[in-house]
N, C-alpha and C positions, 0 to 999 in steps of 0.2 A: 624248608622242611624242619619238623622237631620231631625230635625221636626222644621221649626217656628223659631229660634229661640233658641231652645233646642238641644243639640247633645249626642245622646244613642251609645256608645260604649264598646265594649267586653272587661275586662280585663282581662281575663284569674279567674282562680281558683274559677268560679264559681259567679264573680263580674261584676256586670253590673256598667262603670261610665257615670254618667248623668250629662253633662255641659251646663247651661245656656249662650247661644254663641252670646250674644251681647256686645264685647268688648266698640265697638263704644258707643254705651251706656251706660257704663259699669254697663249692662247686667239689666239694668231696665228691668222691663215686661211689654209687650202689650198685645193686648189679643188676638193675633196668640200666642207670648209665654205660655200664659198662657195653653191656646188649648191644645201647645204642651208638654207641660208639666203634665195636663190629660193622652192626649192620653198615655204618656211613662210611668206612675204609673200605666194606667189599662193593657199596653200591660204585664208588668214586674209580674204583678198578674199572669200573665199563662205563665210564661215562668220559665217551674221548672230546666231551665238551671243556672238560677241566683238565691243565695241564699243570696244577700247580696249586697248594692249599696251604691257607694259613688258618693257622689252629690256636685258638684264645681261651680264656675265661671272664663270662659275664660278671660286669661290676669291676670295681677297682679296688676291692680291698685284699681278691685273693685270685691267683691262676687256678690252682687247684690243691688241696689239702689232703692229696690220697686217699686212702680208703674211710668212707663215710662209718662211724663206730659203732653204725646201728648195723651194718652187713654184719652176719653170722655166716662163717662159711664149713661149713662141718668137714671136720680134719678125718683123715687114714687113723686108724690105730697104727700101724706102722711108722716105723723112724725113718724111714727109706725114702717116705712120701712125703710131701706135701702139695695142696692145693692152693692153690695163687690164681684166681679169678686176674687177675690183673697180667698175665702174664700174654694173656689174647685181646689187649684193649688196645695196643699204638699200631700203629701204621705197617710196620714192616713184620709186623707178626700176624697181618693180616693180607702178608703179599700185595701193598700198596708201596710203586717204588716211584710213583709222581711226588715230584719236593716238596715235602711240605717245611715251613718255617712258623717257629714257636713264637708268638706275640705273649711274653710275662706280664702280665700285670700283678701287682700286689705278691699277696706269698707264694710260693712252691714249694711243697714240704712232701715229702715221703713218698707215698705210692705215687706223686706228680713225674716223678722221676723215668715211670714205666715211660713215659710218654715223651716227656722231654727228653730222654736218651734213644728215642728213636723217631727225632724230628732232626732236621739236614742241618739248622744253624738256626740260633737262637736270640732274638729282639727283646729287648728289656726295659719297661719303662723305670726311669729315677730311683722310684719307691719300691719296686721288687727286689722281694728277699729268699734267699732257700737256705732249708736246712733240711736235716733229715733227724726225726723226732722219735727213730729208733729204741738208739741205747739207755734215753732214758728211762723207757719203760720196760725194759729188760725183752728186748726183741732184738733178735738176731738183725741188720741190715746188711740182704744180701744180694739181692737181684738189681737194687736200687744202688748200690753202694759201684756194683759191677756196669753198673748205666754209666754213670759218673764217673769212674777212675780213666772210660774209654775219653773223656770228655775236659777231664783238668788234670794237672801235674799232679802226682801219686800223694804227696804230702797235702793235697788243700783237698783233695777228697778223702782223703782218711782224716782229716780233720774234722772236716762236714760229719762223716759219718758217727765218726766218734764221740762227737760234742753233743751232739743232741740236741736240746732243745736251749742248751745255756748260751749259743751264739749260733747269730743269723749272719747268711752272708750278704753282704748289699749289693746293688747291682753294680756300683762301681768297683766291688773288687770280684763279681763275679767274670766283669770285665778283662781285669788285670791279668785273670788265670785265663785267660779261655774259654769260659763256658758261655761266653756270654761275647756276640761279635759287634752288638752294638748296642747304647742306651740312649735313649733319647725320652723327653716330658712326655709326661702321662697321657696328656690329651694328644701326643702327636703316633703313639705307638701304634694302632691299629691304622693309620692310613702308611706308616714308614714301612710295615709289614706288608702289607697289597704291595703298594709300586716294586717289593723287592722280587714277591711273586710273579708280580705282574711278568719282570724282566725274564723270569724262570720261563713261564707259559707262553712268551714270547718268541725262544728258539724251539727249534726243530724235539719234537716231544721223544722219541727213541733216542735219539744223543744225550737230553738232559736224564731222562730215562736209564741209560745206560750208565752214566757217570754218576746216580745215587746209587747202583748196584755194583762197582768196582771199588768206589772209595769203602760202600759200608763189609765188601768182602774183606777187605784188607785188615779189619777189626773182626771180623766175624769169628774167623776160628777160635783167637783169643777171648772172645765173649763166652761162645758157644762150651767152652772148655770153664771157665770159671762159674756159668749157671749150672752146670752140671752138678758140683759140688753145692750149690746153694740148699736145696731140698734136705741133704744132713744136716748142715751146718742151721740152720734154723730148727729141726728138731731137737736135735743137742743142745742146741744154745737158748732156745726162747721160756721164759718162766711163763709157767701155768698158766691161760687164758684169767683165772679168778686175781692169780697176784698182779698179771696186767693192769687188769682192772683197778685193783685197789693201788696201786703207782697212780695209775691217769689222775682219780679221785683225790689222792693225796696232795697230792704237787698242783693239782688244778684247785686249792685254796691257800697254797706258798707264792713266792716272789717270783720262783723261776719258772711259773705255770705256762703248761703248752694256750696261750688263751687266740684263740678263734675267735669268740663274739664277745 
């Protein structure tokens, strides 16, 4: 099945894998992706064929690159508010608590974050890299920043967060810290992600079921308490969608440029 953007298919042993199918962009989200990537977390809720999901991005040069910079998402006048499309895209905010496991390939940068901090453990091929491409541009990172600190030692995710676009992490030292449980070559990463699912979909489905809902409560309150803040902390903090703009523009014809394609 392809939704948007998103592509839902059978892999046998009881695995549903779900690829974010915008090579061309490499696999930023719009908010057809996004859509479709609800619809495929509520459909996978009733589908007691699949006990376990691994979740990719098509192509090898990127997992996904957060929000696509062509979405316009029209903000509150208020400081109180913000809107974050992104915030109803990954699994567990869509009350899906079958396991899903993250297959990295190539980059993961910014809004990837929604996603990967709410996938059980994380597969990384060689060449995957993450940053968060924030602070460069004079944006707040804060829902992304709170994904990740649950995920790696307090100093290499505020470093992440902070650095911006001037250092990527590699997958071996995404390793090192935690975020990352195993790397292995590029061409072996989406079969090394199945068999790990596979093993998932294998046991009893309410046990494994139940054991992504205990581990992820044990983080939950502390989560639920630092997004809370997020929504001021991004008003106050983020400069003017124009000056945004003109940062991205700027730096995307200098050395230290966020470059994509």
């Amino acid at each position: 099945m392809s939704t948007s953007g998103v592509r839902r298919t059978a892999a046998g042993d009881g695995v549903a894998l779900v690829t974010l199918d915008r090579p061309e962009r490499h696999n930023a989200l719009d908010g057809a992706t996004v859509d479709g990537l609800r619809e495929v977390w509520r459909e996978l809720r009733f589908d007691d064929a699949v006990r376990a999901v691994v979740l990719t991005g098509a192509g090898d040069k990127a997992f996904c690159t957060g929000v696509d910079r062509g979405l316009d998402v029209p903000q509150p006048s208020s400081p109180y508010s913000v809107d974050d499309p992104l915030l109803t895209a990954g699994p567990k905010a869509n009350d899906l608590w079958k396991p899903v496991v993250a297959a990295v390939n190539g980059m993961a940068c910014g809004g990837a974050f929604y996603l990967l901090g709410e996938a059980e453990f994380l597969i990384a091929a060689t060449g995957a890299t993450f940053f968060d491409p924030h602070t460069t541009y004079g944006m707040v990172s804060a829902y992304e920043s709170v994904l990740m600190a649950q995920r790696m030692p307090y100093g290499e995710a505020m470093r992440m967060s902070l650095m911006g676009t001037a250092e990527r992490v590699s997958a071996r030292r995404a390793y090192e810290t935690g975020l990352v449980s195993e790397v292995v070559p590029g061409p072996d990463l989406l079969a090394t992600a199945l068999r790990a699912a596979a093993v998932l979909a294998s046991y009893p489905t309410d046990a494994v079921q139940g054991t992504v809902r205990a581990v992820w409560s044990a983080r939950e309150a502390a989560r639920a308490h630092a997004t809370a803040l997020a929504p001021h902390l991004i008003a106050l903090g983020n400069l003017p969608p124009e000056r945004q703009a003109e940062l991205f523009t700027g730096r995307a014809r200098g050395p230290a440029a966020f470059r994509l394609r």
